[in-house]
VOPAGU-2260 file (C-alpha; in pm, 1 decimal, decimal comma):
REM VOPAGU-2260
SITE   aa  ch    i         X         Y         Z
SITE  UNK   A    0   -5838,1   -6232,7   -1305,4
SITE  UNK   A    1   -5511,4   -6418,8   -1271,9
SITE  UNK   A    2   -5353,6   -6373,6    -906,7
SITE  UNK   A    3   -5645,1   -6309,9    -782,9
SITE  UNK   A    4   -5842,6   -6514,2    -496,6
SITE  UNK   A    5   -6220,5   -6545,9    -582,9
SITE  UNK   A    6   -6346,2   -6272,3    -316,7
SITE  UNK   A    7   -6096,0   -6038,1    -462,9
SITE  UNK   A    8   -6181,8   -6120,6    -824,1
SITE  UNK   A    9   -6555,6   -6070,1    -695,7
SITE  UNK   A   10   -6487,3   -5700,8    -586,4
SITE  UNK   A   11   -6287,8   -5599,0    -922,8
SITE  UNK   A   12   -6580,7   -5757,7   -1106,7
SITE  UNK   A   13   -6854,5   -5642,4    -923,6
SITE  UNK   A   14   -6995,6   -5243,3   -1122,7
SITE  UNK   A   15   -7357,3   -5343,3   -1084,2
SITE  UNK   A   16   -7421,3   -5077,4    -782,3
SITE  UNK   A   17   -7190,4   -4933,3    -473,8
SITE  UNK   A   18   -6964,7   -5167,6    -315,5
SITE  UNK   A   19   -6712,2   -5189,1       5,4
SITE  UNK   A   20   -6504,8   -5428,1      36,4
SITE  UNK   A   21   -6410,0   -5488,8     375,4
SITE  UNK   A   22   -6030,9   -5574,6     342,9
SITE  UNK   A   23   -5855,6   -5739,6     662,7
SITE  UNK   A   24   -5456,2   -5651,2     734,5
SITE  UNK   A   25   -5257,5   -5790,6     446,9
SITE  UNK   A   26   -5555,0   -5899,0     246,5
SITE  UNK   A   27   -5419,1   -5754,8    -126,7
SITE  UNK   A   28   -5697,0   -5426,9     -63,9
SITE  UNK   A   29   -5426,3   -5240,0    -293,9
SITE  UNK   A   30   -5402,1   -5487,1    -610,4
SITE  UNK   A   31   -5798,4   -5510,7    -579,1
SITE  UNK   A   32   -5821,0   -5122,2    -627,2
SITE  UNK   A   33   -5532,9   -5143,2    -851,6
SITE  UNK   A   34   -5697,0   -5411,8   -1060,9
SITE  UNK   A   35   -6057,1   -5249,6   -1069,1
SITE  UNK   A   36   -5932,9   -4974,9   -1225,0
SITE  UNK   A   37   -5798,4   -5145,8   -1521,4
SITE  UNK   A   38   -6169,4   -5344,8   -1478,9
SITE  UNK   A   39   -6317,1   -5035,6   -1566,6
SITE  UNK   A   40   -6096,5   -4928,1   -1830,8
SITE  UNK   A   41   -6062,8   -5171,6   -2014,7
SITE  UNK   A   42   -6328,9   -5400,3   -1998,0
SITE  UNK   A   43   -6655,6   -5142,2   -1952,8
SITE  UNK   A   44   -6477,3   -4922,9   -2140,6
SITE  UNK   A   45   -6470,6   -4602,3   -1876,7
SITE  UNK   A   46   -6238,9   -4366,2   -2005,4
SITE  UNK   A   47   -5976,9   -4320,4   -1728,2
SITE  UNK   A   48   -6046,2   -3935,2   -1688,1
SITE  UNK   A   49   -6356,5   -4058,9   -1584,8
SITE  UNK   A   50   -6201,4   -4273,1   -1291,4
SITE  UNK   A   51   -6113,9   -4104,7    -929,4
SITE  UNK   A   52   -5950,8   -4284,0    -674,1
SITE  UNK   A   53   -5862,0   -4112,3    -344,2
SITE  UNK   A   54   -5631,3   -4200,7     -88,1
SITE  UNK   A   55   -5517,4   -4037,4     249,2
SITE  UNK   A   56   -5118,5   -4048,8     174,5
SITE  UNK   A   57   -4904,3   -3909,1    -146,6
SITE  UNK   A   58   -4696,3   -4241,7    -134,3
SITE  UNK   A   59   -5004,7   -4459,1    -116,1
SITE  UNK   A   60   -5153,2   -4259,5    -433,2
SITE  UNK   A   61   -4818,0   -4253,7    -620,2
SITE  UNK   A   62   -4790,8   -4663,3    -551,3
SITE  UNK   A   63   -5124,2   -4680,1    -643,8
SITE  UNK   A   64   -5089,3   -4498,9    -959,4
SITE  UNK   A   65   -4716,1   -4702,7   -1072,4
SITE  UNK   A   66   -4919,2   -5050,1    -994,3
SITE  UNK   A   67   -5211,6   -4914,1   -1243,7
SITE  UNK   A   68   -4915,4   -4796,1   -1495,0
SITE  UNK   A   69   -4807,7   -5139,5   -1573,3
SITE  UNK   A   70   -5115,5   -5291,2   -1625,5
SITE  UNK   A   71   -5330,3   -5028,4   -1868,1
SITE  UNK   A   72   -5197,7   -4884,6   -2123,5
SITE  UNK   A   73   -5069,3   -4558,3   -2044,5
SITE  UNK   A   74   -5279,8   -4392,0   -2358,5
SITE  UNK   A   75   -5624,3   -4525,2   -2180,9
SITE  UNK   A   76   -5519,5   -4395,8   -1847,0
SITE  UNK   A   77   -5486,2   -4055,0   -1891,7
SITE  UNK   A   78   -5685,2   -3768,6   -1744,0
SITE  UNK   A   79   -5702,8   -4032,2   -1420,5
SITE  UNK   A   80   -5744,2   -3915,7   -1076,8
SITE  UNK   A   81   -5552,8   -4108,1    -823,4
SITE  UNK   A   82   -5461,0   -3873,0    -523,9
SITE  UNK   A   83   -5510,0   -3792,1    -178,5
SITE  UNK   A   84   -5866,5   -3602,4     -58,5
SITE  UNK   A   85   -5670,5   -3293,7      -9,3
SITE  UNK   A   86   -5497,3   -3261,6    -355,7
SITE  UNK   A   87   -5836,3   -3372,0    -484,8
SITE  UNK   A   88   -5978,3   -3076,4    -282,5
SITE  UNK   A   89   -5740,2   -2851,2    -424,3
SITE  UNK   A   90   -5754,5   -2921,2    -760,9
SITE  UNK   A   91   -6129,9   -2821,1    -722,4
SITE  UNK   A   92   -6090,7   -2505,1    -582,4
SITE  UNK   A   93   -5848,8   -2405,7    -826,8
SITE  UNK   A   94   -6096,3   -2505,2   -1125,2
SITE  UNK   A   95   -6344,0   -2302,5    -930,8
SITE  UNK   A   96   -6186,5   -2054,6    -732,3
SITE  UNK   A   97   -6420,7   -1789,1    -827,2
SITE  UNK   A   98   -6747,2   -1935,0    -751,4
SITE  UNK   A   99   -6597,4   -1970,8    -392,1
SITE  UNK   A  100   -6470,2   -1596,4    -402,5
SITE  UNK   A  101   -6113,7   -1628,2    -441,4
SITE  UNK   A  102   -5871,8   -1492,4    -672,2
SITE  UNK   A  103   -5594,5   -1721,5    -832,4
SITE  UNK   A  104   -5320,6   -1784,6    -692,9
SITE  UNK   A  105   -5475,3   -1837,5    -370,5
SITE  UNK   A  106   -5220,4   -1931,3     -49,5
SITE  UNK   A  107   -5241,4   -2247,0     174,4
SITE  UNK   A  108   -5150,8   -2175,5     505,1
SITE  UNK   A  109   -4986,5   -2454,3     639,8
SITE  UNK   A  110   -5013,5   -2518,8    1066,4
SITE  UNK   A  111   -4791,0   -2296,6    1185,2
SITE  UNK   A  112   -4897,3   -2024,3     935,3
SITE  UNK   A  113   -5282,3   -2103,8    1109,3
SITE  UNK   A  114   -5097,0   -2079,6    1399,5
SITE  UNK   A  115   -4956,7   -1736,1    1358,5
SITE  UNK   A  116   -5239,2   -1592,1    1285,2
SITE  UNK   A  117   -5461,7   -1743,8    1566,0
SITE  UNK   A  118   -5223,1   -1628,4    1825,5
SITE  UNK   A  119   -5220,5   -1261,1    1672,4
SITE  UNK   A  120   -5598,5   -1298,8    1662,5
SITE  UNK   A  121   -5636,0   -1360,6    2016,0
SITE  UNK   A  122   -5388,7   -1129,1    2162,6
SITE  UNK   A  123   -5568,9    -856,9    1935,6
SITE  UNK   A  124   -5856,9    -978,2    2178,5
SITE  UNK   A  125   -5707,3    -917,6    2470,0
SITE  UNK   A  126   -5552,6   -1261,6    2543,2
SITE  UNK   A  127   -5274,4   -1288,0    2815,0
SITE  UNK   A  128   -5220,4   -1675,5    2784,6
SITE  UNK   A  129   -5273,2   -1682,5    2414,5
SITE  UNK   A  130   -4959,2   -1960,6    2416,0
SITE  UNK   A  131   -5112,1   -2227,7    2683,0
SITE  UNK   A  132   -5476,4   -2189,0    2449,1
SITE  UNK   A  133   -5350,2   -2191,8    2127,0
SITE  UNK   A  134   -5334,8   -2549,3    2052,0
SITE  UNK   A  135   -5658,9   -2621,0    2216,4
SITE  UNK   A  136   -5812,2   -2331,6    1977,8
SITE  UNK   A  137   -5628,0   -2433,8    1664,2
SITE  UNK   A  138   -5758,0   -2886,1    1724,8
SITE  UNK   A  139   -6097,6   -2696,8    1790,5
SITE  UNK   A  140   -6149,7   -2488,7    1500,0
SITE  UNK   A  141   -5971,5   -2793,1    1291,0
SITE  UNK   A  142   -6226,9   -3048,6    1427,4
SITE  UNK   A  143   -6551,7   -2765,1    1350,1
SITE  UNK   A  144   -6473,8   -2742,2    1012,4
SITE  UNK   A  145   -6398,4   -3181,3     968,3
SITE  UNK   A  146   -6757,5   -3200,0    1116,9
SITE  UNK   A  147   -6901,8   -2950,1     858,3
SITE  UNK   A  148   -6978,9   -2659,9    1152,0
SITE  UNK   A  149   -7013,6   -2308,2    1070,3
SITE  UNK   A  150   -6883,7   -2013,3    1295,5
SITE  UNK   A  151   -7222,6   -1954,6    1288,5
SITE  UNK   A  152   -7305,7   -2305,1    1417,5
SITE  UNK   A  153   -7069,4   -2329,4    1648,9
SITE  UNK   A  154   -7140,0   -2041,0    1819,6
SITE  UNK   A  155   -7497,5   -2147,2    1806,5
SITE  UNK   A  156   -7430,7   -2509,6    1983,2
SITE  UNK   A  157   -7156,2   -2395,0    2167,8
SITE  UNK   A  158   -7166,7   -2536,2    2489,4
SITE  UNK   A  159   -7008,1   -2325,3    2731,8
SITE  UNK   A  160   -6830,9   -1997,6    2745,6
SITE  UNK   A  161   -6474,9   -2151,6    2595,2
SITE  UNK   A  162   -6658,6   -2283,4    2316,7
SITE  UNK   A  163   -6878,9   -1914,1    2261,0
SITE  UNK   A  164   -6494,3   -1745,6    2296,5
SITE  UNK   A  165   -6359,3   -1978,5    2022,4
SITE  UNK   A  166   -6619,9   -1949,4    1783,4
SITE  UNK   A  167   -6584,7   -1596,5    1797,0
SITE  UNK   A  168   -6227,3   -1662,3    1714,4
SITE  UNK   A  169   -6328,1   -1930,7    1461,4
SITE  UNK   A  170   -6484,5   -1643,3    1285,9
SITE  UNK   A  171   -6231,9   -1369,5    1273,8
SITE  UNK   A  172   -5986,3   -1658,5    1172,9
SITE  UNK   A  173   -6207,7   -1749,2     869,4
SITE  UNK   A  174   -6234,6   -1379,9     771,7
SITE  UNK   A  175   -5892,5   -1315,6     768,0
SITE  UNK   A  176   -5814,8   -1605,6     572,9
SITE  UNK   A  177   -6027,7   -1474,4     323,5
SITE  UNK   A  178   -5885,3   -1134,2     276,6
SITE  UNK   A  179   -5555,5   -1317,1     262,9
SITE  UNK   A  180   -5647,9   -1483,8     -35,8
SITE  UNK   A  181   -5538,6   -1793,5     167,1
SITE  UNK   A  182   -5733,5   -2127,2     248,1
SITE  UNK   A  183   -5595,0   -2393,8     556,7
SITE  UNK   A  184   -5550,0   -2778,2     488,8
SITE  UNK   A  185   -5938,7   -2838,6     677,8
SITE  UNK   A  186   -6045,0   -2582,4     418,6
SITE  UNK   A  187   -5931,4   -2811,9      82,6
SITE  UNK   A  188   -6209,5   -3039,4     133,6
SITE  UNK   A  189   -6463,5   -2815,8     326,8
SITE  UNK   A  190   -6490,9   -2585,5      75,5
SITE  UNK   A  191   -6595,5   -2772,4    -217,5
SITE  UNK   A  192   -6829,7   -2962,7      50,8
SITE  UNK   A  193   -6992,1   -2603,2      71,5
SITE  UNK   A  194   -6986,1   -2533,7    -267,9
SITE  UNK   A  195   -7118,6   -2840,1    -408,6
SITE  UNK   A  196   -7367,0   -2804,5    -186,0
SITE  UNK   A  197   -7452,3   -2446,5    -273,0
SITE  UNK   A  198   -7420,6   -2475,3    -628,1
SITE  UNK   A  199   -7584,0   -2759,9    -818,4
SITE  UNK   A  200   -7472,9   -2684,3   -1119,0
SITE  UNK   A  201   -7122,4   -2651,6   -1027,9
SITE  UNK   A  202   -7215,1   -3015,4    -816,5
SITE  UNK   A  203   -7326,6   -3164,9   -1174,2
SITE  UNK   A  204   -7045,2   -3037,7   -1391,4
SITE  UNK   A  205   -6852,0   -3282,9   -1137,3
SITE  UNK   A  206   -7086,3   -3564,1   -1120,7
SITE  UNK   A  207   -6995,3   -3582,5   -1463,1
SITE  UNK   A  208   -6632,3   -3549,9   -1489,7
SITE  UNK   A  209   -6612,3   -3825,2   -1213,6
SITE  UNK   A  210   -6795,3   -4109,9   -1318,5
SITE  UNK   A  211   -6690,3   -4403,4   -1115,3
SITE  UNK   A  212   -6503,0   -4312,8    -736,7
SITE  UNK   A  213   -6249,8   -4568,1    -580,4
SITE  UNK   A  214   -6182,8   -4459,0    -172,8
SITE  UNK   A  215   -5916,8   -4632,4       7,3
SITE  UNK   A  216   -5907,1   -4661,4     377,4
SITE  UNK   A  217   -6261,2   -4553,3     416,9
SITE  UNK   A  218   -6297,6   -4617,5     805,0
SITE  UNK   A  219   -6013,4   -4317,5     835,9
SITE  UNK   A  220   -6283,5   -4065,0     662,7
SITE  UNK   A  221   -6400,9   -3797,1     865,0
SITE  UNK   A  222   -6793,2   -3577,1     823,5
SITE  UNK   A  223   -6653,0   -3373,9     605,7
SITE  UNK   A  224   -6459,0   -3634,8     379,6
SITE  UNK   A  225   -6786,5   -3863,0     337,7
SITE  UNK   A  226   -6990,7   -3596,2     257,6
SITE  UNK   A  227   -6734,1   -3481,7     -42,1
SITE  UNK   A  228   -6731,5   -3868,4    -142,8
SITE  UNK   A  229   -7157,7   -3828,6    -107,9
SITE  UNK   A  230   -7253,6   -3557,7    -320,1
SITE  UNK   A  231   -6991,8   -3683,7    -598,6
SITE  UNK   A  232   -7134,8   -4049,9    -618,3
SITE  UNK   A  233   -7532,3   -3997,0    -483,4
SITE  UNK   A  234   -7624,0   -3930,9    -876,2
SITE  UNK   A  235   -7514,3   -4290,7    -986,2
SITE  UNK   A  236   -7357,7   -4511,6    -686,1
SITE  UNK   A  237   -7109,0   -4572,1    -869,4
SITE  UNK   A  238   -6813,8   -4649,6    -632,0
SITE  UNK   A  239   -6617,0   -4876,9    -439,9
SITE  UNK   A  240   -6476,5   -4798,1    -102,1
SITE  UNK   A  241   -6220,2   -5020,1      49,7
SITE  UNK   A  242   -6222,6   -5041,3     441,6
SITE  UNK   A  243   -6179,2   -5225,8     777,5
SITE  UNK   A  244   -6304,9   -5075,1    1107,6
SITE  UNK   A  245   -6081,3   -5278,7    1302,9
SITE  UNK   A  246   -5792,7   -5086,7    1129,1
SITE  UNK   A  247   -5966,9   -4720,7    1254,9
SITE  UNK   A  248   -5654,0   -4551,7    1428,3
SITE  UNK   A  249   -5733,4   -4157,2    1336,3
SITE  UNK   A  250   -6037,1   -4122,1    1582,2
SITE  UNK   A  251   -5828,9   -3800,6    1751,2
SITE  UNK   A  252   -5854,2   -3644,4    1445,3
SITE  UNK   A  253   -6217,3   -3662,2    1335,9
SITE  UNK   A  254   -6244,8   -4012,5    1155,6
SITE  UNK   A  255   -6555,8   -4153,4    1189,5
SITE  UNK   A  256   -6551,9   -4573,5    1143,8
SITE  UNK   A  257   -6904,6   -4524,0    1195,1
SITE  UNK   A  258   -6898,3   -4435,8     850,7
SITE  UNK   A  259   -6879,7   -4750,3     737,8
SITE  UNK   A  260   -7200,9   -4821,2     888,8
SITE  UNK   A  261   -7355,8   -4489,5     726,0
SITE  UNK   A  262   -7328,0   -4618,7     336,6
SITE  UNK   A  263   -7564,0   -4911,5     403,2
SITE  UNK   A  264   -7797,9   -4644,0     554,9
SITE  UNK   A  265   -7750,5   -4352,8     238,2
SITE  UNK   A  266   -7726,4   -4669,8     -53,6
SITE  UNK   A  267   -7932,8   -4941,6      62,1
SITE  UNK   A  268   -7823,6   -5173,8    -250,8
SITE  UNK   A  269   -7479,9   -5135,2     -96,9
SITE  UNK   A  270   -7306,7   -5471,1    -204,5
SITE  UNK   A  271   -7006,3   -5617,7      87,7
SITE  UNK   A  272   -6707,0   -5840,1       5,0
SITE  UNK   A  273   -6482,3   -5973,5     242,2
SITE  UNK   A  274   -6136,1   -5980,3     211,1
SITE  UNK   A  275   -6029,0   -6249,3     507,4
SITE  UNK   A  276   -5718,0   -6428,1     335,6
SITE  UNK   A  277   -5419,9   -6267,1     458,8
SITE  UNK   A  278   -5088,4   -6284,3     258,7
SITE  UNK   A  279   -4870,1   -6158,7     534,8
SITE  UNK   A  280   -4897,2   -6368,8     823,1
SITE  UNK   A  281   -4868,4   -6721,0     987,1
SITE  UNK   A  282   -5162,4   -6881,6    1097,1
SITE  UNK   A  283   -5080,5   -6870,4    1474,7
SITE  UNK   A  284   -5033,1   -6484,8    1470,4
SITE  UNK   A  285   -5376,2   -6420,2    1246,8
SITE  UNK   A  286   -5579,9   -6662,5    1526,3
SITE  UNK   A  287   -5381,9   -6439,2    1810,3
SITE  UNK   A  288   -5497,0   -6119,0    1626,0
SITE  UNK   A  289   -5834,2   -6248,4    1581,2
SITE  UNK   A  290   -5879,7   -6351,4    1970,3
SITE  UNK   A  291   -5785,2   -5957,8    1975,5
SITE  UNK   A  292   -6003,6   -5797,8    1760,3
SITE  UNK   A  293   -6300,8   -5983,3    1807,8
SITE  UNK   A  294   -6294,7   -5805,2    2146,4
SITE  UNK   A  295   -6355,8   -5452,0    1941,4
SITE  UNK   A  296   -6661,4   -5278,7    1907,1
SITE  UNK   A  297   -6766,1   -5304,4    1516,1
SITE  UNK   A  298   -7028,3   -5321,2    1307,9
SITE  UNK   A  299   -6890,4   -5592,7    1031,2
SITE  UNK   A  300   -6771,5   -5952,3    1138,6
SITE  UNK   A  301   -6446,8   -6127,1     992,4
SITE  UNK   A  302   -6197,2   -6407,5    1040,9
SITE  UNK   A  303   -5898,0   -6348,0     895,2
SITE  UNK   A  304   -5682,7   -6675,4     763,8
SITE  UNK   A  305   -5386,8   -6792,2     541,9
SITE  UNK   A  306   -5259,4   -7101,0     346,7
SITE  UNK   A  307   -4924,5   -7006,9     555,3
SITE  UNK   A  308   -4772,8   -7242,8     783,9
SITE  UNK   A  309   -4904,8   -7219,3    1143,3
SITE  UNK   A  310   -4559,2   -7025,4    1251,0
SITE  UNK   A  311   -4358,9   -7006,7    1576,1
SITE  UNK   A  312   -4453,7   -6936,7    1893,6
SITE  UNK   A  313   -4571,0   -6588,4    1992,3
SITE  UNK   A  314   -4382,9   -6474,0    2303,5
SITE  UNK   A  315   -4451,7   -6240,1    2531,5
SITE  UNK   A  316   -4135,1   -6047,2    2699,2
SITE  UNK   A  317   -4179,3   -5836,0    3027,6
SITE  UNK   A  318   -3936,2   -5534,6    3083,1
SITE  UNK   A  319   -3869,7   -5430,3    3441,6
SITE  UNK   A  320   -3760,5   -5022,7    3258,1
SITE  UNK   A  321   -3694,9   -4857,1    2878,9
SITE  UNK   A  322   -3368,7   -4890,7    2959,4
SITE  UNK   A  323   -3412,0   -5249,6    3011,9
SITE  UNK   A  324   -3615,4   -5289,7    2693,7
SITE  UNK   A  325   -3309,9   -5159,7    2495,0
SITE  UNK   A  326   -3112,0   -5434,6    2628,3
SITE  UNK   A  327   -3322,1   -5677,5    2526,9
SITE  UNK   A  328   -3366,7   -5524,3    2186,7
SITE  UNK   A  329   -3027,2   -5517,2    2133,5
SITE  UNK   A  330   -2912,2   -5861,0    2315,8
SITE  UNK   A  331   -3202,5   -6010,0    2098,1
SITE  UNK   A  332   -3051,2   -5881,3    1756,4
SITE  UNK   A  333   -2722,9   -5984,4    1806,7
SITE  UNK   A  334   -2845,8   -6324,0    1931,0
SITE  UNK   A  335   -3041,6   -6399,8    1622,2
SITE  UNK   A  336   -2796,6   -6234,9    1399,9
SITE  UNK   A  337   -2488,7   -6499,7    1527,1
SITE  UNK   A  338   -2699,5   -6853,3    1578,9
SITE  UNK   A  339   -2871,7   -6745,3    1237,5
SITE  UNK   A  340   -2599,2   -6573,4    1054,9
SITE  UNK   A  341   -2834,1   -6307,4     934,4
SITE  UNK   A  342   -2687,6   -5927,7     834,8
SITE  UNK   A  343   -2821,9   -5641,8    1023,5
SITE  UNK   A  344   -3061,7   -5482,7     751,6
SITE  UNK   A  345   -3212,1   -5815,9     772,8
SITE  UNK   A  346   -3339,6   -5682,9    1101,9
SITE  UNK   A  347   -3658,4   -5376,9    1188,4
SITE  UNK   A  348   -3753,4   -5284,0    1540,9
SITE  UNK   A  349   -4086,8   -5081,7    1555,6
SITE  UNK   A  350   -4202,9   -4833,2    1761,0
SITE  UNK   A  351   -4520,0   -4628,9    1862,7
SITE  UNK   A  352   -4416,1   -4305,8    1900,5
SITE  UNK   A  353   -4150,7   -4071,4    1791,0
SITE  UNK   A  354   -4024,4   -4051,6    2202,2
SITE  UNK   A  355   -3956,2   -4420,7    2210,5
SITE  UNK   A  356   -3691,5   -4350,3    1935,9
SITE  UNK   A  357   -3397,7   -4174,9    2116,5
SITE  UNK   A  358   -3317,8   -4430,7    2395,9
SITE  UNK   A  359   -3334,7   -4702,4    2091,3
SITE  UNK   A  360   -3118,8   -4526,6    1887,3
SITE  UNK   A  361   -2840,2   -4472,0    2220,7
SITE  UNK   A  362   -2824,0   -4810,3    2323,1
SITE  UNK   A  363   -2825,5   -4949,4    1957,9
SITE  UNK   A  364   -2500,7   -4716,3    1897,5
SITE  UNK   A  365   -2344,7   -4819,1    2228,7
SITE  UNK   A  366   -2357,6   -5170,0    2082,7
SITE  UNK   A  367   -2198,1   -5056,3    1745,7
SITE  UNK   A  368   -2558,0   -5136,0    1553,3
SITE  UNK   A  369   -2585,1   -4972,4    1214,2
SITE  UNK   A  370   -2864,6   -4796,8    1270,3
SITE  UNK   A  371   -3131,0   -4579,9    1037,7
SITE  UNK   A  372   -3454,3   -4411,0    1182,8
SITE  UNK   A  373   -3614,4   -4323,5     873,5
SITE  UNK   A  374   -4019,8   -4270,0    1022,6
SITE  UNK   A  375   -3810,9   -4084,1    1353,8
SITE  UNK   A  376   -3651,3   -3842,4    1105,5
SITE  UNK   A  377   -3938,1   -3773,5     867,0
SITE  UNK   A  378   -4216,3   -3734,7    1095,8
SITE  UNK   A  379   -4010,5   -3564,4    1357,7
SITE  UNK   A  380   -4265,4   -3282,1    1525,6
SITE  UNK   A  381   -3893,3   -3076,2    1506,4
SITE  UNK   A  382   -3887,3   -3062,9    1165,2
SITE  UNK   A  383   -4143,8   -2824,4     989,0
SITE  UNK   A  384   -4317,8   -2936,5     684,3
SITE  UNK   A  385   -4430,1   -2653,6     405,5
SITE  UNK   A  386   -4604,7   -2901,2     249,3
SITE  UNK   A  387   -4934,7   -2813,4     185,0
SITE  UNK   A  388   -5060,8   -3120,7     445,1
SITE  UNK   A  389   -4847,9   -3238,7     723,8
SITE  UNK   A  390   -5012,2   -3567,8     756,9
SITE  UNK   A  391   -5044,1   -3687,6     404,4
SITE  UNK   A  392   -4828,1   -3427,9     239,8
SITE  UNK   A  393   -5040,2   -3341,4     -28,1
């Protein structure tokens, strides 16, 4: 286990039962999944189309998959899973497409196919201000099925006469997809959720085929996602998930940190390692980040620390406007870049939302910066993905 710090070594070594490793920012979460697999391979001998691990992007699974690459041989890896829940999801319900009722060749409609045909759905109903609802219907119907709720359900629990309206909706919706031959992006995990459920033998043909389960980023799994991870691993605990709920950010779209605190309730054996030494950081910004956190409401404690030197001063810079932000931004660069001598690509400036971007971008030109906005231009909301998932373009 060269490379490796003891608590990391401890997690790739550790196939006695079902693990999570709670992995801090910048803690080496990756080379510990990374590693593990080759653990299994080639040391207990797993065959690697035994071996799933999930992820929630397609450039985190394809990293994930190089790093393993050039470490096992490539002869012992194949038949290995290493994707993201949805293309996991879909490779399912194209092995099993007719136990769920579909024909091959099924469609995946991406949002603004689900979108088309929930606005034709309720003007057929009579809707005059199908436009201002839409989006609330569509996040609804999306958050039902992450939670696991029926039509039927929802209807049931609904809570008011908006919710009755757009379960009714929910269900029309459902039924057209069907005689579309078409499934949505919620639908890729859902429906081998149901099925699995619904068909134990199905469930057990499975169970077998994955034999050991790695999950990254666990606290960003929603009902529906744990469940799928549940029924695949409840036969044997045999899994490791890799975690933090301080690093929870996907709350408005149904992840559940709380499921962290749900394995040690379903697998009571459930072993925990720590990750706490950070690679990344100095030591003044880690303590600064831990004052932070520990003001969070979680369920796991950590300190996260480095062998790094304690690092410069953190300052704090108040902006009377954007526009005087940008100035700053941009008087800061060139500053650095001339007592320094530094090159512009040696330079980043991040951002929290694609609407911060533009004014950047203007007064970085005005100032003749070379300038590239690479997460402005791919996750644009302008730009239209056909991808089957437009958040981790599965």
């Amino acid at each position: 286990m060269n490379k490796l710090n003891p608590r990391q070594s401890e997690a790739v070594r550790y196939a006695d039962g079902p693990l999570l490793v709670l992995a801090g920012a910048g803690s080496g979460k990756t080379s510990v999944i990374t590693r593990k697999i080759a653990y299994l391979i080639e040391q207990l001998g797993i065959p690697g189309r035994h071996i799933a691990a999930v992820t929630f992007t397609n450039k985190a699974a394809r990293e994930m998959k190089e790093r393993v690459g050039r470490i096992v041989d490539r002869k012992l890896t194949r038949g290995l899973i290493v994707s993201t829940f949805h293309n996991l999801g879909l490779n399912m319900i194209r092995e099993e497409h007719m136990h769920l009722g579909y024909y091959p060749g099924f469609s995946i409609f991406d949002a603004e196919d689900a979108k088309a045909l929930l606005q034709d759905l309720m003007l057929h109903e009579g809707s005059t201000d199908a436009g201002d609802e839409l989006n609330d219907v569509q996040m609804t119907i999306s958050s039902w099925k992450n939670a696991l709720r029926s039509p039927s359900e929802a209807l049931s629990k609904a809570a008011d006469e908006r919710e009755q309206r757009i379960a009714l909706i929910y269900k029309k919706y459902n039924e057209y997809l069907k005689a579309y031959n078409a499934v949505d992006f919620d639908d890729l995990i859902l429906l081998p959720v149901q099925l699995f459920r619904s068909n134990p033998e199905v469930l057990a043909k499975w169970r077998r085929k994955i034999r050991y389960m790695l999950v990254d980023e666990y606290q960003d799994t929603n009902v529906c996602q744990y469940e799928l991870v549940k029924l695949l691993v409840a036969e044997r605990a045999a899994f490791t998930v890799v975690g933090d709920d301080d690093q929870s950010i996907y709350a408005w779209r149904g992840a559940r940190p709380e499921n962290l605190e749900q394995l040690k309730e379903d697998f009571p054996s459930l072993k925990i390692v720590k990750l706490e030494q950070n690679y990344r950081s100095t030591g003044r910004i880690l303590r600064s980040a831990n004052t932070v956190i520990a003001n969070n409401p979680h369920v796991f404690e950590k300190a996260l620390w480095s062998d790094h030197t304690i690092g410069e001063e953190i300052r704090i810079v108040r902006c009377r406007s954007e526009d005087a932000e940008t100035e700053r931004v941009a008087t800061e660069i060139l500053d650095q870049k001339l007592k320094k001598g530094l090159e512009f690509r040696d330079f980043a400036v991040l951002y929290r939302g694609n609407h911060q971007a533009r004014l950047l971008e203007m007064k970085l030109q005005a100032t003749r910066f070379p300038t590239g906005s690479p997460a402005a231009s791919r996750f644009s909301p302008r730009t239209r993905s056909k991808t089957p998932c437009p958040t981790c373009a599965c």
